[in-house]
C-alpha positions, -999 to +999 in steps of 0.1 A: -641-282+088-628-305+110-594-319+112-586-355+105-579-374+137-548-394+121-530-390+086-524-422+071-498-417+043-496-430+010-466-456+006-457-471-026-443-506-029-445-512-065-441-481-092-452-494-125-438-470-157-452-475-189-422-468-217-434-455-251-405-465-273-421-436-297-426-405-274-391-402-260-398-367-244-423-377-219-411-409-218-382-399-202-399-372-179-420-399-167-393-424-159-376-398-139-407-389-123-411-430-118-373-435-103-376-406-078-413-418-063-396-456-064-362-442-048-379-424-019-401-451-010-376-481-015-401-492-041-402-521-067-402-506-097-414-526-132-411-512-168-429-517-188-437-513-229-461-529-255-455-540-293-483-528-309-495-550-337-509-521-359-472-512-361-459-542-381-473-551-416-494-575-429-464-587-449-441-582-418-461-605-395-452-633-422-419-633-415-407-643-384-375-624-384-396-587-393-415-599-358-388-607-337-367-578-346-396-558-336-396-575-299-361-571-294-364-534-304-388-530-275-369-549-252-342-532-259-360-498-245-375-515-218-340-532-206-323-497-211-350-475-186-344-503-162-305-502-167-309-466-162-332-471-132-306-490-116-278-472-123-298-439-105-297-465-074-336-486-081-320-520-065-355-540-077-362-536-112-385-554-137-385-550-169-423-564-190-432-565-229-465-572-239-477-575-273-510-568-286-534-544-307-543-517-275-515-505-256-541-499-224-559-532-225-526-549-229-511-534-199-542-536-183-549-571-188-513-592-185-488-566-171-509-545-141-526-582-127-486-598-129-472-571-115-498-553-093-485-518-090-496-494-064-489-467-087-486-462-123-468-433-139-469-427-177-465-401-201-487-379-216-477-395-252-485-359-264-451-355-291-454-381-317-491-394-327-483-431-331-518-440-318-547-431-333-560-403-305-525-386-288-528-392-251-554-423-254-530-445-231-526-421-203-566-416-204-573-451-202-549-464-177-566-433-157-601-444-161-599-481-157-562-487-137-571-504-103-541-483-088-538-446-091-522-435-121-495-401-123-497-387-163-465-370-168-459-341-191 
């Protein structure tokens, strides 16, 4: 087997982390896996986390206040990993909040073509079983993602 002629290594410009606000174990695993890859390459990194519409009521959605106390929750996560992020010395942070009723196709749809990560690190959503399958994010974003895609434990 032949050696390569030249190595071309990978760089990464923009490190997108997807932040469940339910799965803080490998949530957090994966944002310090996401800080240290955006660190060492100088990298953008965006975080980002989607309301889920299957987790407010039918009575919940009526009420305007029930729904906005539900986006602010998220934001709140979201703005906190990317308070964090900075704080562990990330000087380009951006923080995104989707909404819709599938996690993946949200972030595949509005946050990956806004942001256009080169990378996408996520966790393995394996401790609390908030969606219907455990782990159906991470498999998603794998299979359809058009950047490569890191699945933390």
């Amino acid at each position: 087997m032949s050696e390569p002629d030249e190595f071309t290594p990978l760089f990464f410009n923009r490190v997108l982390l997807t932040v469940d606000e339910d799965d803080s174990t490998s949530t957090q695993r994966a944002f310090r896996y996401a800080v240290t890859v955006a660190r060492d390459y100088q990298a953008h990194l965006g975080v980002c986390s989607v309301i889920e519409s299957q987790d407010i009521n039918i009575y919940d959605s009526m009420t305007p206040s029930k729904v906005q106390e539900k986006r602010d929750a998220v934001q709140a996560v979201v703005d906190r990993y990317a308070a964090d992020a900075k704080k562990a010395g990330i000087k380009d942070v951006t923080g995104f909040v989707g909404e819709g009723s599938d996690v993946d196709d949200t972030i595949l749809d509005e946050i990956i073509p806004d942001f256009q990560p080169d990378l996408i690190v996520c966790g393995a959503d394996t401790q609390f079983a908030s969606h219907r399958v455990a782990g159906t994010v991470s498999v998603q974003l794998a299979k359809k993602a058009p950047a490569s895609v890191i699945v933390v434990r």
